[in-house]
PASEBA-1860 file (N, C-alpha, C; in nm, 3 decimals):
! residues 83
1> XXXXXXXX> -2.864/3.068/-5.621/-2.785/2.954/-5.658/-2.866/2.868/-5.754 ~ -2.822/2.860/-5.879/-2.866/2.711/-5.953/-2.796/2.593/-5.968 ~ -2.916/2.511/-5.973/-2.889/2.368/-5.993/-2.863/2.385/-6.123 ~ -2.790/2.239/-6.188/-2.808/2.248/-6.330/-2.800/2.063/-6.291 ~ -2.885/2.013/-6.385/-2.889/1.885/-6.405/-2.902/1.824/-6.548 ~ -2.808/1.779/-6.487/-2.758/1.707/-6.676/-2.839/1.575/-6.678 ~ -2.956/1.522/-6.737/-2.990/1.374/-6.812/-2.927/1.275/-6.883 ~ -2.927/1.187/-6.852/-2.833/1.100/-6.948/-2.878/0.968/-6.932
9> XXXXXXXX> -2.986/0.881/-7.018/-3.053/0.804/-7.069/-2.971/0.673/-7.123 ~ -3.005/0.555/-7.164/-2.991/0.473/-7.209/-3.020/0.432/-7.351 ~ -3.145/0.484/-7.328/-3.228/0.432/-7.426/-3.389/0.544/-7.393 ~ -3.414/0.569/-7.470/-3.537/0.670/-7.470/-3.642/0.613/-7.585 ~ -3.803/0.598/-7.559/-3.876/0.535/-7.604/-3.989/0.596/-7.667 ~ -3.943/0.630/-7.746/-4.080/0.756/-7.857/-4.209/0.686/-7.904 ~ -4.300/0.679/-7.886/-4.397/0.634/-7.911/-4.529/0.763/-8.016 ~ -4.602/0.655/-8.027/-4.708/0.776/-8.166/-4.756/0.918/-8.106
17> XXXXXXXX> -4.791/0.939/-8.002/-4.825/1.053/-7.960/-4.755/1.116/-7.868 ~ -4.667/1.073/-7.813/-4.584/1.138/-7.735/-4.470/1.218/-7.846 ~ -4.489/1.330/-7.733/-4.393/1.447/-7.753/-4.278/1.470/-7.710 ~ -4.156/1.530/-7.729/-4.043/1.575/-7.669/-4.040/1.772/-7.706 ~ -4.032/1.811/-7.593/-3.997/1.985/-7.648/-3.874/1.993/-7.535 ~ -3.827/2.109/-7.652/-3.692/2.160/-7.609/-3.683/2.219/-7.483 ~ -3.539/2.179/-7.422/-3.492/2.224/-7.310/-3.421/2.294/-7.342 ~ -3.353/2.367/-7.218/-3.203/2.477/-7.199/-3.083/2.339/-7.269
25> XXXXXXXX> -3.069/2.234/-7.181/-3.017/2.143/-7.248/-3.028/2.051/-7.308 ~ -3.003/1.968/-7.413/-3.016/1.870/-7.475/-2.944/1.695/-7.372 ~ -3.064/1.636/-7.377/-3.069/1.506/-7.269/-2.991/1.396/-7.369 ~ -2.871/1.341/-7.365/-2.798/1.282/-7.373/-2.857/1.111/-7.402 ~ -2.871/1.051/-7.514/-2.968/0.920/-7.498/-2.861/0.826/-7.615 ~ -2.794/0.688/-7.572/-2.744/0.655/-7.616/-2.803/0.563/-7.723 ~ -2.980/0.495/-7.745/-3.032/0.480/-7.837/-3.200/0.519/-7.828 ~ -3.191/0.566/-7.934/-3.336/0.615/-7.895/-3.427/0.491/-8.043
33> XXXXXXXX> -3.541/0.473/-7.984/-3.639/0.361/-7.995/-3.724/0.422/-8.019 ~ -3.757/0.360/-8.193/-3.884/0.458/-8.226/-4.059/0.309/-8.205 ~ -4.128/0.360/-8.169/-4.276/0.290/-8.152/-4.401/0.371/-8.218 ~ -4.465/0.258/-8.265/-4.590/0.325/-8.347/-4.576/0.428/-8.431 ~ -4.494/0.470/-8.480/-4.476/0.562/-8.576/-4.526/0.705/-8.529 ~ -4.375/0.725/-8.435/-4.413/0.830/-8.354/-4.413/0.953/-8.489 ~ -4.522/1.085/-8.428/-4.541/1.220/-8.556/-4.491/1.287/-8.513 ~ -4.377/1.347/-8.441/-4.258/1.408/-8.411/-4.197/1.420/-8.569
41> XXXXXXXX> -4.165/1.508/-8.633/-4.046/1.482/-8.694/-3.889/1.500/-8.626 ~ -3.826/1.417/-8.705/-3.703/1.399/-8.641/-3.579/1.528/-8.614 ~ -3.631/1.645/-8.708/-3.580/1.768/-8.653/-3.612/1.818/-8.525 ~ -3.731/1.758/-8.503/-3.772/1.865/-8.384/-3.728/1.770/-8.304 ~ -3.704/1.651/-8.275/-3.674/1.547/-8.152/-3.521/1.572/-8.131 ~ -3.444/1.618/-8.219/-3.318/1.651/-8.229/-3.275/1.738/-8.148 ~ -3.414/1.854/-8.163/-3.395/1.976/-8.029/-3.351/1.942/-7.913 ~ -3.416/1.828/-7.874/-3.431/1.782/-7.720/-3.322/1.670/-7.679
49> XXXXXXXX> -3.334/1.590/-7.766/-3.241/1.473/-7.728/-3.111/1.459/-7.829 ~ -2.994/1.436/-7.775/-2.884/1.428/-7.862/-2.850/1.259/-7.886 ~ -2.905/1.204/-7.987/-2.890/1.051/-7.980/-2.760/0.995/-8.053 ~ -2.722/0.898/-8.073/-2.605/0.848/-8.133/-2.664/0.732/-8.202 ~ -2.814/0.625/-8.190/-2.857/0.559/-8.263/-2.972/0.553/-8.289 ~ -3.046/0.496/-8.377/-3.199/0.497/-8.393/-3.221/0.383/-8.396 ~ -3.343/0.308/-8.327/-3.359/0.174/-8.366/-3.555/0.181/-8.379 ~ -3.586/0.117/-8.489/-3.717/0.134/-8.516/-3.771/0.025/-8.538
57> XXXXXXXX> -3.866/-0.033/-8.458/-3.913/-0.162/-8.443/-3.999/-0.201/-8.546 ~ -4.044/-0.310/-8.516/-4.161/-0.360/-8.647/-4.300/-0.295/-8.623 ~ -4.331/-0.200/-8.534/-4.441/-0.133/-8.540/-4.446/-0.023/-8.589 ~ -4.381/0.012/-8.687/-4.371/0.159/-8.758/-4.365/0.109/-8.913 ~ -4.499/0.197/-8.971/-4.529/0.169/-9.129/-4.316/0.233/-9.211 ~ -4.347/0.192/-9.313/-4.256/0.189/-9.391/-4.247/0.376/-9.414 ~ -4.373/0.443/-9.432/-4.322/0.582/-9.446/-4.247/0.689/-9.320 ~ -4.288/0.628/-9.188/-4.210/0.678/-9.079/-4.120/0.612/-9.067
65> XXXXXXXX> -4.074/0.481/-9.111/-3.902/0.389/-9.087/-3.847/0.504/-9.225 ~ -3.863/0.518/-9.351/-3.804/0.625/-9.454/-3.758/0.739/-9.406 ~ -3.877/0.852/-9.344/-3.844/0.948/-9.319/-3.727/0.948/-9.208 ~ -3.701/0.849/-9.068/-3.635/0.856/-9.009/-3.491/0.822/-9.097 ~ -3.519/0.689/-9.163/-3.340/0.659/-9.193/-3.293/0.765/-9.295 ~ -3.373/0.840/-9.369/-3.344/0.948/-9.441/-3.244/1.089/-9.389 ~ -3.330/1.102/-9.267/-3.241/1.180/-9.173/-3.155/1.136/-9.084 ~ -3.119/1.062/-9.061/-3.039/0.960/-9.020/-2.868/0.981/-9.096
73> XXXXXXXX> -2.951/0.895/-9.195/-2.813/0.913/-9.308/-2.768/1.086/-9.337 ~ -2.836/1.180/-9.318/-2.815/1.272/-9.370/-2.751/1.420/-9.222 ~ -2.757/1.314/-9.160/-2.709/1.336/-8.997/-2.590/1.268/-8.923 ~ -2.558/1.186/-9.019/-2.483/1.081/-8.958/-2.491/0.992/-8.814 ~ -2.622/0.939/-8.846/-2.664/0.874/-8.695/-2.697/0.755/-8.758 ~ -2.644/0.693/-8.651/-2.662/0.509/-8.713/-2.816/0.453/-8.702 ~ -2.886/0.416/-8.783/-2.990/0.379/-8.843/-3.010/0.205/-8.810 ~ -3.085/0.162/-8.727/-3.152/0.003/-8.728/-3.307/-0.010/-8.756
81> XXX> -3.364/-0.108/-8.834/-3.433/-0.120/-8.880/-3.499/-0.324/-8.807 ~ -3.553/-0.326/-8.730/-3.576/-0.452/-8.659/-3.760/-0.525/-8.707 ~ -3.724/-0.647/-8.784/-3.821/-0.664/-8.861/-3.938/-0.756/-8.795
END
């Protein structure tokens, strides 16, 4: 008999060295929160978590806030930028 357990988040909190790797399923996160300019690229965080917003605080240099709203826009995922 298997379990299957579905995740389903609020808000998920990526920070500079933390990682996300892929599951069987993708964890459900209604905004995900980027910190310190997490080095994930955003393809590979995509594996794992299925988000609907990005919000990227004032602790992330200008070339990790780019690369995210870049894929963002090119993903159609809503993009915040908090100064």
């Amino acid at each position: 008999m298997y379990l299957m357990i579905t995740l389903k988040f609020h808000h998920y909190l990526l920070k500079r060295k933390e990682r996300v790797y892929p599951m069987a399923e993708k964890c459900d996160v209604d905004v995900l929160v980027l910190q310190y300019n997490p080095t994930q690229l955003p393809e590979q965080v995509a594996q794992t978590l299925q988000f609907k917003k990005v919000v990227a605080d004032a602790t992330n240099t200008r070339l990790y806030v780019e690369r995210w709203q870049k894929w963002c826009r090119e993903n159609g995922i809503i993009f915040l930028q908090i100064l």
